[in-house]
C-alpha positions in Angstrom: 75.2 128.0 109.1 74.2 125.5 106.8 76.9 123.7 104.3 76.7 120.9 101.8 78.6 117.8 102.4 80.8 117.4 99.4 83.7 115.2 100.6 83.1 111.5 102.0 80.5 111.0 98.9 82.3 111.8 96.8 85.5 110.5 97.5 87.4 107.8 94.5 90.7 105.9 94.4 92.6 104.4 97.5 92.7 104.5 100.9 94.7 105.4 103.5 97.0 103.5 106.0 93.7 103.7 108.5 91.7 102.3 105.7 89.7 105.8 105.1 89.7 106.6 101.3 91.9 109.2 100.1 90.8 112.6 99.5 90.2 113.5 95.6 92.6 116.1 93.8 90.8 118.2 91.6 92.5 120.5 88.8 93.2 123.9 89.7 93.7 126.0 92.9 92.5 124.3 95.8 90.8 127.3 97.4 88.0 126.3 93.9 87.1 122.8 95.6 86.8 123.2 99.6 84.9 120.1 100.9 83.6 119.4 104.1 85.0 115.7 105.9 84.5 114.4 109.5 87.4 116.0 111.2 87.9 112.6 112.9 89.0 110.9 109.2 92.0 113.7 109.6 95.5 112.9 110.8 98.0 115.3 112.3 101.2 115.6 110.8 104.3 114.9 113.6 106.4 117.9 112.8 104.6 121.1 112.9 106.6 123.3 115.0 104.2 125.6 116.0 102.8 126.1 119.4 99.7 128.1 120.3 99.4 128.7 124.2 96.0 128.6 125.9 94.9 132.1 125.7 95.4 132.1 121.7 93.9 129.0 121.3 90.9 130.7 123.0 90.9 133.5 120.4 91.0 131.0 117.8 87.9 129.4 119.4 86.2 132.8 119.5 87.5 133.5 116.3 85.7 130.2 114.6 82.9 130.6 116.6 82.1 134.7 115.9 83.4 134.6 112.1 82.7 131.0 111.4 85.8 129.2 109.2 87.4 131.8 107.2 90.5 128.9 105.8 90.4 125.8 105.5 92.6 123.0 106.6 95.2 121.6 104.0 95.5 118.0 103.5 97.3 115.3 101.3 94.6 113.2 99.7 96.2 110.7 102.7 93.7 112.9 105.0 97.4 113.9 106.9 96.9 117.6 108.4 99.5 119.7 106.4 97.9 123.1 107.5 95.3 124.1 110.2 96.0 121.8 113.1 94.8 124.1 116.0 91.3 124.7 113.7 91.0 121.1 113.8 91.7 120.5 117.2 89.4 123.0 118.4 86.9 121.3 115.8 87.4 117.9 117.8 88.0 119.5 121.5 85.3 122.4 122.0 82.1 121.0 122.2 80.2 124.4 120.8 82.9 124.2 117.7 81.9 120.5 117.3 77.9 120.8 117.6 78.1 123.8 115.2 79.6 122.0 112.0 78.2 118.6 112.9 82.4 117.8 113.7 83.4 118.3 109.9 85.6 120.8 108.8 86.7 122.2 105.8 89.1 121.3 103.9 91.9 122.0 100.4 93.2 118.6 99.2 96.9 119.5 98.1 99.0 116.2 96.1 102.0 116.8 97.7 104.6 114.4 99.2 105.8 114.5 102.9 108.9 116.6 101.8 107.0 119.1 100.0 104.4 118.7 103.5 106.7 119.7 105.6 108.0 122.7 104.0 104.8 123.9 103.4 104.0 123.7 107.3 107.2 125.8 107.9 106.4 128.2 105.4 102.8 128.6 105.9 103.5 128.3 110.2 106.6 131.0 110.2 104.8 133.5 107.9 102.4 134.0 110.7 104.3 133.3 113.7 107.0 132.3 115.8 108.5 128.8 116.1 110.3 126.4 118.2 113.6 125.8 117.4 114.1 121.8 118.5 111.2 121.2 116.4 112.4 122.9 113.7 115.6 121.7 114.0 114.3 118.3 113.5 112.7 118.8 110.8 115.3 120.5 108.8 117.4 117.0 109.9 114.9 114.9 108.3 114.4 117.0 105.3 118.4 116.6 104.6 119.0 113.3 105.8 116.0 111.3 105.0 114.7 113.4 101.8 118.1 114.1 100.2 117.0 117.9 99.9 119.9 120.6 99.7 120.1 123.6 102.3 120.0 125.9 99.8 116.5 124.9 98.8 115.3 124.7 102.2 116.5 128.3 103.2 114.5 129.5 100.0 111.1 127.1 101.2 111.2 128.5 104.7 112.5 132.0 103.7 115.4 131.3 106.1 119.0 132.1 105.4 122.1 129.2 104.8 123.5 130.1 108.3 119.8 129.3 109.8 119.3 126.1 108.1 123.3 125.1 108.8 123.0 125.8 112.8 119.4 123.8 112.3 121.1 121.3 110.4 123.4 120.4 113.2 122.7 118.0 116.2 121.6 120.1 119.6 121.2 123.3 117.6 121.8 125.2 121.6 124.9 123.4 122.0 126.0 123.9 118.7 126.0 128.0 119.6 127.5 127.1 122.8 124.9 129.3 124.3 126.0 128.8 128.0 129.3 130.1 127.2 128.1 132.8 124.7 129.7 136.2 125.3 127.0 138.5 125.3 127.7 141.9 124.2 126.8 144.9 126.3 123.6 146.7 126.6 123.4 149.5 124.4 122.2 153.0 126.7 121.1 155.8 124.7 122.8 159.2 125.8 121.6 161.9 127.4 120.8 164.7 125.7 123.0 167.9 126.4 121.3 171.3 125.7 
């Protein structure tokens, strides 16, 4: 695998709060202007609630390694990790991942502010998966409280319903349901057949 090295050359404007430029926006889809950094000038973001257990993590591994990189991450032009955390792990953590692309990855520079961030990392996260619901409730906390956004707008971002984002919403979303003293309805058995 060979690749050209289009990203810290290239790279104009500001910098970062570790001092690192920022990532150039181009015009247009990102998918039209994937660069390659040093995965080590990338940040991950503090609320992605998605959790990938050992044995998937080794399929993604596999995955890179058979297939090579099939998406790249998403960053701000901050270099902050908006999509693809486990890719860039594994580019950082598994030495034959690492020796393979020199420790660079790929990346799509997106110009979007932490709100619009962390919406995107539920959308893009619950689309293929399953998430945790502390996490999540934390974020959909922050979005309200600290970014002024309405449920209405999150429930359409995440593709969740009002009801989800309200019990989210709420401090201890398991207390909130009162889950320990939740009546449970009863099993459903189907009948026997009678001939």
């Amino acid at each position: 695998m060979t690749f050209q090295d289009t990203g810290v050359d290239h790279l104009t404007g500001g910098t970062n709060d570790a001092g690192l430029p920022l990532l150039p926006v181009t015009e247009g889809d990102p998918i039209d202007h994937i660069r390659w950094v040093p995965a080590d000038t990338l940040d991950a973001n503090t609320w992605n609630p998605n959790r990938v257990h050992l044995a998937e993590l080794r399929l993604l591994e596999r995955s890179l390694l058979s297939t090579g990189w099939l998406q790249p991450l998403l960053v701000n032009p901050e270099r902050l990790i908006i999509d693809g955390f486990h890719r860039w792990r594994l580019s950082q953590d598994s030495a034959p991942v690492r020796s393979r692309w020199k420790g660079r990855v790929p990346v799509a520079v997106l110009d979007v502010d932490r709100p619009t961030a962390m919406l995107m990392t539920i959308r893009i996260n619950r689309a293929k998966g399953t998430h945790v619901a502390v996490e999540m409730s934390a974020i959909v906390r922050e979005l309200i409280e600290e970014h002024g956004i309405d449920r209405a707008t999150i429930a359409k971002e995440i593709g969740g319903t009002k009801d989800e984002v309200d019990l989210l919403a709420q401090e201890g979303v398991f207390a909130a349901k009162n889950i320990k003293n939740h009546a449970y309805s009863n099993a459903w058995y189907p009948k026997a057949e009678t001939s």
